[in-house]
N, C-alpha and C positions, 0 to 999 in steps of 0.2 A: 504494500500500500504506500502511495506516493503521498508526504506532505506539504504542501507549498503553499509557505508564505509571500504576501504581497510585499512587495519591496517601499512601498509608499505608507505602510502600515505603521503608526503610533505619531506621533509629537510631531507636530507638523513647525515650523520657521517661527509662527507669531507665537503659540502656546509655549513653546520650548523656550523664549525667551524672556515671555511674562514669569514663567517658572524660576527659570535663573536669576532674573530679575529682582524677586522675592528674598531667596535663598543669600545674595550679594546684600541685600539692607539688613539680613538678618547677622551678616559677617560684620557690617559696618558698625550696628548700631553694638554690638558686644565691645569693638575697640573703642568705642565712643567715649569719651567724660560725662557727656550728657547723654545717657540712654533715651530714645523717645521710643512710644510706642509703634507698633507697627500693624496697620490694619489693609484687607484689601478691598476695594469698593464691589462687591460680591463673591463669590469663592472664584478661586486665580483661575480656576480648571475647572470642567465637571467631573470629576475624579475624585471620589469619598475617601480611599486614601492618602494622597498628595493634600489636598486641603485637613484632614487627619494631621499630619505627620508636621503641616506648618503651624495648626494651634497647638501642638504639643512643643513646639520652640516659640511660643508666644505671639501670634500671627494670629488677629481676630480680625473676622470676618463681618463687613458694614452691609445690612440686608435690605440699603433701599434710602431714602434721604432721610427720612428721622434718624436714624440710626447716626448718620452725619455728623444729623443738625448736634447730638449731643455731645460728639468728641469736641474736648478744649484744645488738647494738642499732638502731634504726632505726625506719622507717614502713613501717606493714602496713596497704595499701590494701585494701578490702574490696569483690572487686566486686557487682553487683547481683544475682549470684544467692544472696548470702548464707552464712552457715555458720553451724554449728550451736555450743549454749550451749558447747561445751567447749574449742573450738578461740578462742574468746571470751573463757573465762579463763584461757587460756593465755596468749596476748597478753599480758594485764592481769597475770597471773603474771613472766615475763618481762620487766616494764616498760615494753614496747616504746608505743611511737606508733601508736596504732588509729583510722585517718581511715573511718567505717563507709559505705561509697558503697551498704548495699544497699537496692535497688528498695523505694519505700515497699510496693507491693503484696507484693512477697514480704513484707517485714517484719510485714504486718498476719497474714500466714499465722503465723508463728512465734509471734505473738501467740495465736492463735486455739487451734493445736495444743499451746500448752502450758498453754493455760486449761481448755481440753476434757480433757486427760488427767488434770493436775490432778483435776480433776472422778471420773476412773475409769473416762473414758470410752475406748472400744477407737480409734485415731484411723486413717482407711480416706486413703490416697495413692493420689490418679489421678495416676500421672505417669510415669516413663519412670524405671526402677530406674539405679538409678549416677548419674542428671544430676547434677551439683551442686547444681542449686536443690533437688531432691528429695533429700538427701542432707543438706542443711542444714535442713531442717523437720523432717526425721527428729530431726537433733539438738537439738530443742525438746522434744519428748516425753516425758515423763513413765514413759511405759513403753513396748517397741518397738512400732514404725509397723509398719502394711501398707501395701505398695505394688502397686496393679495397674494394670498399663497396655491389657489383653487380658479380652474375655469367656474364653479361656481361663484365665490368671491368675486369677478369681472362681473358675473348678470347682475347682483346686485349692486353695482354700483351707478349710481346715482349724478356723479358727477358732467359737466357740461362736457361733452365727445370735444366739444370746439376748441379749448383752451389746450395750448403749449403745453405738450409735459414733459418730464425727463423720466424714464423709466430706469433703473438700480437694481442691483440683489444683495440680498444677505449673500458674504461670501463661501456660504456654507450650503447655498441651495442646489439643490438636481440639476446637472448643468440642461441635460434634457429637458427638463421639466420645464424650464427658464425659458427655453427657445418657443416650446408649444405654449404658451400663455403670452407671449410677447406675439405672436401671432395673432391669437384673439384678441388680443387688445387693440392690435391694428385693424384686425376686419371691423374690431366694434365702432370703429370713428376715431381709435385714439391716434394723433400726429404728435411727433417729437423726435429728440432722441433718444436712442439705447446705447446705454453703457453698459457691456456684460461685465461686472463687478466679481463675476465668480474669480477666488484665486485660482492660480492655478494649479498649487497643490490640492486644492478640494476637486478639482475635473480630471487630475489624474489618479487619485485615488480613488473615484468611483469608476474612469474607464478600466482601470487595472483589475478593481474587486469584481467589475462584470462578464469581465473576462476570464477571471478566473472561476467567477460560479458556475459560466455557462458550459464552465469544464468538468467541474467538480458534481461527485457526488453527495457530499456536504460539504457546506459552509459553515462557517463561524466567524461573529463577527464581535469582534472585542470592544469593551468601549460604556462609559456613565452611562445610566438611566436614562439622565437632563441631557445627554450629550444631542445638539438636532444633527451634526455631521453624521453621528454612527448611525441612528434612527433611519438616516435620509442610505447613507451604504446598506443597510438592511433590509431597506425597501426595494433596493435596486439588484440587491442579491437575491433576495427573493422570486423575484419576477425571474429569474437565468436558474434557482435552484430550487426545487422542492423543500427541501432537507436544509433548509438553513437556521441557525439557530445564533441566538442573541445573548452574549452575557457580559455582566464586568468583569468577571474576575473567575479563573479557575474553577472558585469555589459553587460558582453556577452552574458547572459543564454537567451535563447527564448526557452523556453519549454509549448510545450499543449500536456498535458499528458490525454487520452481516459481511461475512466472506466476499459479495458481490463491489462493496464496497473498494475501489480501488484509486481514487484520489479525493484527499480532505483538503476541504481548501480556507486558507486562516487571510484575516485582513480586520484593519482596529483604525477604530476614531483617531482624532487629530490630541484627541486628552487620552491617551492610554500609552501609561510609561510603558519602555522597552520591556522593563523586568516582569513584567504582565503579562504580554504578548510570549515572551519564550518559555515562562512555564506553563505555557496554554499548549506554544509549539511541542513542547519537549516532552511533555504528556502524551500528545496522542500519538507523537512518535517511537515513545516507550510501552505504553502500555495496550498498543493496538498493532 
């Protein structure tokens, strides 16, 4: 039995570096004279042990603007999905220490959506309502965002076909997925531009996971709960693999794998450490 790992599997560029990012204030503020606290404005990662492992070296976690509003002093890590202009100058209100960890690709989004509205232009969000990346482009905006993540989402909307818009994605959406909905959106009346905002490590790591399910006799696909990257890989593995299955962490796995059974095929969100993924890998190539 063959097992093959996606080579684009775990910590993708912007996560791996809100992480270290983290881990460097947590080195700094120990040599410091003055210790300040150290908090991140949501959990750094969706990975319940990684944000674990940070409040157990004193890393607490801010669950939204109250939360904020109450710190007097300290460092506001900022992870890679970003937040929007107000929670920005809040910080800076505040006084507080703002170490910005967010994903340059999202940051170019915030760029983009507040130059386009600026402009007067209607600004159209493909992304997954509530995420936080999509939640913090919002708050770049000049005037309120649409958000659709469903050709349903497009019927209901409501807005004038006529008006200028810039159409965006979370960089974590189906790149597929992206292209069919920017289509309806055009047949529906809507004129502007498109920026496909997907990175491009999230469009190779779905081409690569679908390729490897449409091979495989199972899948596995590694990666948080809250994660939308892994959720969005699952959905896409799914549709190439019957036999796909979804977990965080080893401790998840129930696999009885049949003699017919001759290639397993592994691939993990953009929040799932290394050490995650190879005792996942290392498992079904030991024990199967």
């Amino acid at each position: 039995m063959e097992v093959k790992l996606a080579k684009s599997a775990g910590f993708c560029f912007g996560v791996k570096r809100a992480v270290e990012t983290v881990y460097e204030q947590i080195e700094k503020q120990k040599a410091s004279d003055k210790k300040l606290p150290i908090f991140t404005y949501g959990p750094i990662i969706h990975n319940e042990q990684v944000v674990k492992d940070l409040e157990e070296k004193g890393v607490r976690v801010l669950n939204g603007r109250k939360e904020l509003e109450a710190v007097r002093e300290g460092i506001v890590v900022i992870r890679s999905h970003g937040i929007g202009k107000e929670i920005c100058q809040l910080i800076e209100e505040k006084g507080l220490v703002c170490v910005d960890a967010t994903c340059p690709f999202v940051k170019r989004i915030h760029n983009i959506v507040e130059q386009e509205s600026t402009k007067g232009k209607q600004i159209l969000i493909i992304g997954n309502a509530g995420h936080p990346e999509v939640e913090g482009i919002k708050g770049w905006c000049a005037v309120p965002a649409i958000v659709v993540e469903s050709e349903e989402d497009i019927k209901k909307l409501k807005e004038d076909t006529g008006k200028e818009v810039c159409i965006v994605s979370q960089t974590t959406f189906n790149y597929n997925k992206f292209q069919y909905l920017v289509e309806i959106l055009k047949k529906s009346g809507y004129n502007g531009s498109v920026v496909n905002t997907i990175c491009n490590a999230t469009e190779e790591r779905q081409t690569e996971a679908r390729e490897i399910a449409s091979e495989a006799d199972v899948m596995i696909v590694i990666g948080g709960a809250h994660s939308s990257n892994t959720r969005k890989l699952y959905e896409i593995c799914s549709k190439e693999c019957a036999q796909t299955c979804f977990i965080q962490s080893l401790a998840d796995l129930e696999l009885e794998l049949s003699e017919s059974v001759r290639l397993v095929g592994i691939t993990a969100g953009a929040s799932t450490p290394n050490n995650i993924i190879r005792e996942v890998q290392s498992y079904v190539r030991n024990e199967f």
